[in-house]
Structure formats: structure tokens, C-alpha cells
N, C-alpha and C positions, 0 to 999 in steps of 0.2 A: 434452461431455467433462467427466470429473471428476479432480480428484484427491481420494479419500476411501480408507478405511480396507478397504472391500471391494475383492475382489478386481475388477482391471478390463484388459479387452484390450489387449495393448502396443501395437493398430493404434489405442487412443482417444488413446492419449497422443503418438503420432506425425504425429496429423491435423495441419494445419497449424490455428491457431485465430483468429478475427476479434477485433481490438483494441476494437469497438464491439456495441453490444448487435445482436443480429440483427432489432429492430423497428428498426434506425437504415436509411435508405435508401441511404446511401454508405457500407455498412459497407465493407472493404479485409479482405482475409487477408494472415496475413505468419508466416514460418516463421526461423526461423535459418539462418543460413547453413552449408552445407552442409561448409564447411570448420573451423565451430565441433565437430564432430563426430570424434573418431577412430573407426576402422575396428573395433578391441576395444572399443566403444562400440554396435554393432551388437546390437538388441534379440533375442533369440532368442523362439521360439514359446513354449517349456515354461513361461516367467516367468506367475506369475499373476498378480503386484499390482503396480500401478504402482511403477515402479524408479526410485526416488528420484533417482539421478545423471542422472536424466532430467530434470531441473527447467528447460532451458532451452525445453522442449514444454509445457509446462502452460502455459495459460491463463491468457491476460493479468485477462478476468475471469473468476473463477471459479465451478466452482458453487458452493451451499451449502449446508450439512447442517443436520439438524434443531439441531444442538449450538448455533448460536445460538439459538434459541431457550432454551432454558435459561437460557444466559447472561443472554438480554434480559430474560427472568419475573426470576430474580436480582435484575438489576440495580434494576428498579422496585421491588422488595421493600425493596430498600436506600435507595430516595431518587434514583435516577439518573434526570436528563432525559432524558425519550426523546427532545427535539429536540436533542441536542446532541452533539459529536463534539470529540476534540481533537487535536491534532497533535504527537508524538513527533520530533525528530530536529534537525537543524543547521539551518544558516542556509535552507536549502531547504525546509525546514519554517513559515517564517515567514510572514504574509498577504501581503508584499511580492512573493513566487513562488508561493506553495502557495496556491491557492482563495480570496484574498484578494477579488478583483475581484470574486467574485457574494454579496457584499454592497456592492459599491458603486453596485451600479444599473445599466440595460441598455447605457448609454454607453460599460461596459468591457466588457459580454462580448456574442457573441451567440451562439447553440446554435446557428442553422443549422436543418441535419434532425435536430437532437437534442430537438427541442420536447419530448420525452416525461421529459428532465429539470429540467425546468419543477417539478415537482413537489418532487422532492428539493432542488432549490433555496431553496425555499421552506420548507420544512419545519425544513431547517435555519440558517434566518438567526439569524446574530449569532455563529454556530460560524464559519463562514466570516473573516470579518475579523477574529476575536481572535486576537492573540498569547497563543500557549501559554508557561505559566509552565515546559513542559519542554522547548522548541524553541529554541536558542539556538547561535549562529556555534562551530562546532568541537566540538561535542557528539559524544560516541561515546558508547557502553551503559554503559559506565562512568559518567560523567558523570550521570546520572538520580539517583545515591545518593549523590553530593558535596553536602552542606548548605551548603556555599562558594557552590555554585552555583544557590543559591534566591534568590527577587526577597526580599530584605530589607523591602521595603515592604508587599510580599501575607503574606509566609507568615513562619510562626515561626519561630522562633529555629533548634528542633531540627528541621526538616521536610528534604527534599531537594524538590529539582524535580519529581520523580514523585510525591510523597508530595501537595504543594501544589496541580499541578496538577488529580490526583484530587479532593481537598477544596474547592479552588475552584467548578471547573469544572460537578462532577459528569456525567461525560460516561457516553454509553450505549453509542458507537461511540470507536475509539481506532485513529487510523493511528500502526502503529509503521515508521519509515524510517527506518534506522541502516545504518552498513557501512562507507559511506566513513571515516570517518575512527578506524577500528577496527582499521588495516591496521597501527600501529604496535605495539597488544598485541592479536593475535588470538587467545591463551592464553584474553583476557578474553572475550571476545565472546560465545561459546555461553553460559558461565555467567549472565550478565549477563541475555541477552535471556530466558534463561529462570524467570532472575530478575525482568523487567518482563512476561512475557507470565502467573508465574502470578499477581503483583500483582492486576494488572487482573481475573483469571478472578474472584480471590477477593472482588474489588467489585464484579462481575457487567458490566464493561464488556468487550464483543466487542473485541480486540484483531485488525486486518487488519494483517495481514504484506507487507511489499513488498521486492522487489527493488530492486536501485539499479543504476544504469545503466552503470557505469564497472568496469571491473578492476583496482584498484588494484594485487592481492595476486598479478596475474598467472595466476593457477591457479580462480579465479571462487568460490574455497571458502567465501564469504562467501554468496554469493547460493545455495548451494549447501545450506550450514547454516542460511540463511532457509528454506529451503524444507523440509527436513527436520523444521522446528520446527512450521510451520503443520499439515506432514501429521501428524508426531506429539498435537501437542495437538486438533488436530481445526479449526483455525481458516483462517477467510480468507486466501488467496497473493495478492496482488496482483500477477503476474508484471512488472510496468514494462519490464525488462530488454525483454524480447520484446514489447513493445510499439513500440520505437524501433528495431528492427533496419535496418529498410527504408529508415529516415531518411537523410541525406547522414552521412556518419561515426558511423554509428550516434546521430544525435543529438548526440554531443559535439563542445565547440568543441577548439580544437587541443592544451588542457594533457590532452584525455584522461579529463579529471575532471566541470566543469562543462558543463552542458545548456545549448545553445542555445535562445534567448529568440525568443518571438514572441506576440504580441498573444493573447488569450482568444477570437476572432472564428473559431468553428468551421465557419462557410460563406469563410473567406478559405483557397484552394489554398495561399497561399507561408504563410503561419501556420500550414496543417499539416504545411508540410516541418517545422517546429522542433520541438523536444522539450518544450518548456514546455506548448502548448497541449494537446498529445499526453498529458502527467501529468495536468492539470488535466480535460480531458476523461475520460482513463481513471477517474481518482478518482470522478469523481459517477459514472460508472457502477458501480462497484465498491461502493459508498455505498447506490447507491439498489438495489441488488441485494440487499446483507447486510441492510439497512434494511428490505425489501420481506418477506423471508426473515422477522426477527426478530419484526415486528411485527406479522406474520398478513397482509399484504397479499396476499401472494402464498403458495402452500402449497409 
């Protein structure tokens, strides 16, 4: 299944889709739930192109289009590591939750039957355990272009977070994870992300889009307008959302908001009821997909 810019059957977007790569041997399918759907939500035959309001069926990983590549020729043109990626968003972006542990060594994580991203682990060490100079507690899109909120010790004077991070860092790959906390001006949000997704184009770093897993705004228009943006600019969905359906309360603990915690140990059953390992698994996959895509690994 794809979501891309040709035209493509409403029976590919309705499939239900596997949260893990299909070489994984306990890959699981998981679909939304059925009551997520109104009745005037019902796909008709005549539709040609995947119908955007459809975004809780796309693919948790997605496919990829030739368009990163572009992006990734760019990016080395410009000076971008290719081993390296940086992390966009709130306190759930930090090493502490987000892909921290596989830079700590085998002690914190283990793949399981995901041995085949072994690779992409590697590949990218030392992205993993940094704290991003744009990931910080309470962060919404807004937040990126506030020079208030740049590390005073790293970056200049006149920089913002997003500005610093890029110069720092030089990343190739770029998870952007914003939403929640976007529910109090969502006026700002569309402009904003589209304001940090064409940053990145312009410095040739693959921006992946991700869903977030909670409903703050009640009506999902957040997760909705992510998904809208990826398919517009041509770039990676990470669907998360739909990855954590199946989970006990959809993943979340009881405020609604934050994810349930569980160890990095992808052969442990009760670790993968939780929604943490469930992110951090999806993410290397997701990772090692656009990475695979961008760098000619794979065609």
C-alpha cells in the first residue's frame, strides 16, 4: 500500500496494514476500530486517489517515493551526515523515551525477530542518544522559531531551535512529532509545520511526519492535517496513531495523553502490550525504510 500522489484503489487504503516490516516473523495486523469510522465516511468506487480523510488507514510504515532521494543527493551536496537523524518535538522526543536505549548497548534493548534492524542501528549511533537542541518539554511548532528557546550554550545569539539544531547537528533524516501540544493555537499549527517541513527540504534533510497518538482537539484534525502535509509535500507518514490501536486503551495511560512505558525488549509479550516499545520499534523501521530508499540500498 502506498499513499503517494498517483492515483491509487480505495481497496489499497482500506486494507488493514502490518505495524512491522513483513521480513519480521511475528509481524501482527491491526486496523482501526470500526467505530473510529462514520457511515458518510464510507469510501465510494468512482474516488480515484487516496482520499485524504482516510489517514487513519495509511500505513503505519510507509512506502517511499523516489522524492527522497532527491532530498538525500541535496542534502550531501550541502554537507548533511548521512549517519545521522535528529528528533523534532516535546519531552517525548528526548533519549530518555525516543530511541535513546540503542545507544546504550544490548543491556537496554533487544530486537527479538527484528535482527534485520541491526543494521540501521548501527549505522546510526550517536543520533540515537543525543539530545536534540529542537526537542524540549512543552514544545508545539510554534516553539521551533522562538530564539528564547535555543540552548544558549550551543547556538547563537540570533538562532532558534530549529535553526541551531540544523547547524549543529547536520542531520540527513529528520523525525518531525508535534500536535499535542498545539491543541491550545491550532490557527498556528498548519502554518508552522509547514514552515519547519519546507526548512528542512531546503537543507536537503528528509523530514518523516508522524502521527501522535492521543486526541487532544477531540475531532483528530491534527493527525489529520499531518497527514495531509506528508501527502502534499511528497514526504514520509509515520502513521504511530494506527499503530497502537490494538494496544489496552489505545496505548494511553488514563490522562488520555501520555503513552504507556515499557522496556525496548522486543521479544518480551507484556513489553509489547505498551506503547513505548511499539514507537521505538515502529521508528527504526520507518528509519531504516526511508534510509534504505534514500541511499540506494534498496530501489
Amino acid at each position: 500500500m502506498a499513499v503517494t500522489k498517483s492515483p491509487s484503489p480505495i481497496s489499497d487504503i482500506y486494507t488493514p496494514t502490518t505495524i512491522v516490516s513483513t521480513t519480521s516473523s511475528n509481524a501482527t495486523q491491526t486496523s482501526p476500530q470500526s467505530e473510529d469510522m462514520e457511515p458518510s465516511q464510507t469510501p465510494t468506487a468512482i474516488e480515484t486517489k487516496p482520499a485524504l480523510r482516510y489517514w487513519k488507514f495509511y500505513p503505519v510504515i510507509p512506502e517511499v517515493s523516489d522524492n527522497v532521494v532527491e532530498i538525500y543527493q541535496r542534502g550531501l551536496e550541502l554537507g548533511n551526515d548521512p549517519h545521522a537523524y535528529s528528533k523534532i518535538g516535546d519531552c517525548g522526543s528526548t533519549p530518555a523515551w525516543f530511541l535513546g536505549d540503542f545507544d546504550r548497548g544490548s543491556d537496554f534493548y533487544d530486537l527479538g525477530d527484528y535482527q534485520d534492524l541491526n543494521t540501521v542501528v548501527k549505522i546510526f549511533q550517536g543520533s540515537h542518544g543525543r539530545t536534540s537542541l529542537a526537542a524540549r518539554s512543552g514544545f508545539n511548532a510554534s516553539s521551533l522559531f522562538v530564539t528564547l528557546w535555543a540552548d544558549r550554550k550551543l547556538c547563537d545569539s540570533d538562532e532558534t531551535p530549529l535553526l541551531c539544531e540544523q547547524r549543529i547537528h547536520k542531520p540527513s533524516f529528520v523525525f518531525i512529532m508535534l500536535g499535542t501540544n498545539d491543541i491550545y493555537h491550532p490557527e498556528d499549527f498548519e502554518p508552522q509545520m509547514r514552515n519547519i517541513i519546507e526548512f528542512f527540504l531546503e537543507n536537503g534533510v528528509i523530514p518523516i511526519l508522524s502521527t501522535k497518538a492521543d486526541n487532544e482537539e477531540g475531532d483528530h484534525s491534527i493527525n489529520a492535517t499531518i497527514a495531509r502535509l506528508a501527502y502534499e509535500y511528497d514526504i514520509p507518514l509515520w502513521n504511530y496513531w494506527l499503530a497502537i490501536q490494538e494496544l489496552p486503551n489505545h496505548g494511553l495511560q488514563e490522562d488520555g495523553v501520555h503513552l504507556t512505558w515499557g522496556r525496548n525488549f522486543f521479544d518480551d509479550p507484556n513489553a509489547m502490550e505498551k506503547a513505548w516499545p511499539i514507537r521505538n520499534l515502529t521508528a527504526l523501521q520507518v528509519l531504516d525504510k526511508v534510509w534504505r530508499k534514500a541511499a540506494g540500498v534498496i530501489q
